[in-house]
C-alpha positions in Angstrom: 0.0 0.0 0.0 1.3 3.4 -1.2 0.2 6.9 -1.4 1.7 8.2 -3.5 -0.4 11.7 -3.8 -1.4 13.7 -0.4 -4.7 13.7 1.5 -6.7 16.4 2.4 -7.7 17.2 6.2 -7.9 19.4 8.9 -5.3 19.6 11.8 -6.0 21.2 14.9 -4.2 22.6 17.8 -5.6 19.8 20.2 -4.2 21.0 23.8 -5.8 24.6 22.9 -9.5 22.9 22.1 -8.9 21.0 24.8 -8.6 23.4 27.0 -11.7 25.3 25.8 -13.6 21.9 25.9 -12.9 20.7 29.3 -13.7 24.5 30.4 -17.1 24.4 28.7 -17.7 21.2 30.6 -16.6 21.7 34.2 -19.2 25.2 33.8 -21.9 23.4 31.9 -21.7 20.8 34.6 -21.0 22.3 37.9 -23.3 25.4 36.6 -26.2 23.3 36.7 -25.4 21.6 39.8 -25.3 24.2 41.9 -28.2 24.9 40.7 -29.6 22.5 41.5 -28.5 21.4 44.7 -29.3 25.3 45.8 -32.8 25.3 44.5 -36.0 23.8 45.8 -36.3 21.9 42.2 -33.7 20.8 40.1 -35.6 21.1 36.8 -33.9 24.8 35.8 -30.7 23.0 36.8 -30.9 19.7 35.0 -32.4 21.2 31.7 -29.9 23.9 31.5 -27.7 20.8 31.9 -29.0 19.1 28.8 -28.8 22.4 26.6 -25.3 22.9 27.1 -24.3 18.8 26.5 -26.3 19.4 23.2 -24.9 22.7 21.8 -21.5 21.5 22.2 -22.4 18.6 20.0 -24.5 20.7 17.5 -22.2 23.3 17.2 -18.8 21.0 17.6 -17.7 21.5 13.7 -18.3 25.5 14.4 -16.6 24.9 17.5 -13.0 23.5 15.9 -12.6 26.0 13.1 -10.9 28.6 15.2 -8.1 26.0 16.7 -7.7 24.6 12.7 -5.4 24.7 9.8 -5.6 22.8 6.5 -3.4 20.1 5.9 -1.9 18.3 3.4 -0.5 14.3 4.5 1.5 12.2 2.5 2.3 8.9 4.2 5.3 7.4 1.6 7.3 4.3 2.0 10.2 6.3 3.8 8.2 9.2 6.2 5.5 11.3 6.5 4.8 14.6 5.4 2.8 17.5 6.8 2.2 20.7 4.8 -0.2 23.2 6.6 -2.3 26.3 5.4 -3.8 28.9 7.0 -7.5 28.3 6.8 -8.8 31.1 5.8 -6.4 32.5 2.9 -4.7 29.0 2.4 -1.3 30.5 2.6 1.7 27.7 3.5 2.6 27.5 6.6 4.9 24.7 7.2 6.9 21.9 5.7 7.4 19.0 8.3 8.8 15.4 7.3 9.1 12.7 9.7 11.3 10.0 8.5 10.7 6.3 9.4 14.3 5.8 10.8 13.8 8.9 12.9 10.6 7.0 15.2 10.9 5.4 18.2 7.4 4.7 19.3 4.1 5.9 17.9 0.5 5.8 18.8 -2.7 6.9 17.2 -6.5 6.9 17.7 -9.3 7.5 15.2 -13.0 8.4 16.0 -15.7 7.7 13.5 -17.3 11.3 13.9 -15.4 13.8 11.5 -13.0 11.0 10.1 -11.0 11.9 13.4 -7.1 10.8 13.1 -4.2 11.4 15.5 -1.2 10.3 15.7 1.5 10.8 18.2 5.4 10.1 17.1 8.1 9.8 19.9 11.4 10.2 17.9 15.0 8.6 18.6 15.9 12.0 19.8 13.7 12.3 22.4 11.3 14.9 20.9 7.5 14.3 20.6 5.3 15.0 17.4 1.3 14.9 17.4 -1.1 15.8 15.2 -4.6 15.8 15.2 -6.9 15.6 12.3 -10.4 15.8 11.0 -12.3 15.7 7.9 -10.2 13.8 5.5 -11.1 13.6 2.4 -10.5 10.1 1.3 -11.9 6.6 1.9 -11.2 4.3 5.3 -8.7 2.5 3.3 -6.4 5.3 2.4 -6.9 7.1 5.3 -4.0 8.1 7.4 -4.1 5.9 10.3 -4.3 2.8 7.9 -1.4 3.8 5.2 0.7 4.5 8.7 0.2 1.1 9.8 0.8 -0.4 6.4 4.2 1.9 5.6 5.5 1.0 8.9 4.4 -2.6 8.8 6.9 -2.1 6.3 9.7 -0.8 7.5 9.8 -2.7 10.2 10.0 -6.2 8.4 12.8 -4.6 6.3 14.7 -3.1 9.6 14.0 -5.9 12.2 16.8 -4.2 14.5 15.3 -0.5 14.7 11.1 -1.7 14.4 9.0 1.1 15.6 6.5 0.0 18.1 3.4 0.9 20.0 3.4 3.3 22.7 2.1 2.2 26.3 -1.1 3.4 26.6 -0.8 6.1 29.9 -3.9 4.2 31.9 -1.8 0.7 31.3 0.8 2.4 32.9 1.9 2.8 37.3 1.1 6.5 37.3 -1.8 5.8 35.1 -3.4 2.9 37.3 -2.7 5.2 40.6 -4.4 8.0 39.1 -7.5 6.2 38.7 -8.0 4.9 41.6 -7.2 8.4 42.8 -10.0 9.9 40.6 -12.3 6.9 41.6 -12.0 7.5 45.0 -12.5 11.5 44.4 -15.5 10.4 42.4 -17.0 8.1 45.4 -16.6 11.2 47.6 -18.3 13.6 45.8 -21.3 11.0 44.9 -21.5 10.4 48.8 -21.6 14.2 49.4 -24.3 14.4 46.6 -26.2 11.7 48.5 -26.1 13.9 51.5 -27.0 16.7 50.6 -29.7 16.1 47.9 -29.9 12.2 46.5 -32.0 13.0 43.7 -29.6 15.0 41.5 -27.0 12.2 41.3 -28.4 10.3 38.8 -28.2 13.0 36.2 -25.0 14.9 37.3 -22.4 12.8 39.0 -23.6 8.8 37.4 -22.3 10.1 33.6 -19.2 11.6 34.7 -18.1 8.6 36.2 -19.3 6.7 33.5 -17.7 8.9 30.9 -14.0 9.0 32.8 -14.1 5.2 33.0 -15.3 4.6 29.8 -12.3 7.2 28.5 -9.7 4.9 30.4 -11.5 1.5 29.1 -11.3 2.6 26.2 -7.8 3.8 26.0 -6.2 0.3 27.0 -8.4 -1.5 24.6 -7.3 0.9 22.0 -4.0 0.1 23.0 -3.8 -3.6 22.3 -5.9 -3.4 19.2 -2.8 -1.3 18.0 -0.6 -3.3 19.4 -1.8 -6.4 17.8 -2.8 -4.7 14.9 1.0 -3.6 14.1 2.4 -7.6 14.7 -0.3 -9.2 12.4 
């Protein structure tokens, strides 16, 4: 598998939308919390709740476009190459090439929604590239995370001695274990304060959190070995 002409996506500057989507959530869920733990009904609370989790996802392509740049990736049998444009002139703004004999480790992750790619490259020299994409313009086959396997299935049967392998997933990691039991047991606390103070608003406020920080974590180490196996087949 080649590819041999470059495909068309978005990149964006992930630790800046990041940052502005774990700050909409923390107000759009401890907003309505208050309000409703402060209230005599929790109605106001719980469906001001709702309207925020739905904008975000309305309004999420909207949302991007201010963190993005257009990109250009060309995934050939000896690196990768990254051109990116502004996205509103579509002026060049860099040239970046990774070589194959250049990679350590890498990891990726792909979401359905938005053909989401990322891929993460931790280099012989000890420096760290990521990129994050969306919207590529190309079919699952060609897409980037699969020509990236392929091209460095590739390499790595040619260069048994250097192979580039998976990165550990964080949450299979020491740190990663401690800090979620550290977060579990910060969860439990707060669900037991809930229950305290007003049992009928945990359902809807603390439950999905919970649910949704575990389910991140789950889903990182499965995500993990899939890779991982995936890249030995």
């Amino acid at each position: 598998m080649q590819a041999t002409q470059p495909i068309d996506a978005f990149v964006i500057n992930h630790s800046r939308f990041s940052a502005f989507i774990i700050s909409y959530m923390i107000v759009a869920t401890v907003g309505p919390m208050l309000l409703a733990l402060h209230s005599s009904s929790s109605t106001f609370g719980l469906s001001l709740l709702a309207v925020l989790l739905v904008a975000i996802s309305v309004f999420e392509k909207q949302a991007r476009r201010p963190f993005s740049k257009r990109a250009e990736v060309t995934v050939s049998e000896q690196a990768v190459e990254i051109n990116l444009y502004n996205i509103k002139t579509g002026d060049p703004e860099s040239n970046t090439q990774y070589n194959y004999s250049d990679i350590e480790w890498f990891t990726t992750a792909k979401a359905a929604k938005n053909d989401f790619t990322s891929f993460k490259f931790f280099l012989r020299d000890g420096s760290i590239a990521s990129y994050h994409f969306y919207g590529q313009k190309t079919d699952y086959k060609n897409s980037i995370n699969e020509l990236l396997f392929a091209q460095i299935k590739i390499y790595n049967a040619k260069n048994p001695d250097s192979k580039i392998q998976i990165h550990t997933s964080y949450f299979t990691t020491h740190r990663g274990r401690v800090v979620t039991l550290i977060t579990g047991m910060l969860f439990t606390a707060v669900i037991v304060m809930e229950a305290f103070l007003k049992p009928q608003v945990i359902p809807v406020t603390s439950i999905p959190v919970v649910i949704f920080f575990f389910g991140v974590v789950l889903g990182s180490i499965i995500d993990y070995r899939s890779q991982k196996k995936k890249l030995e087949a």
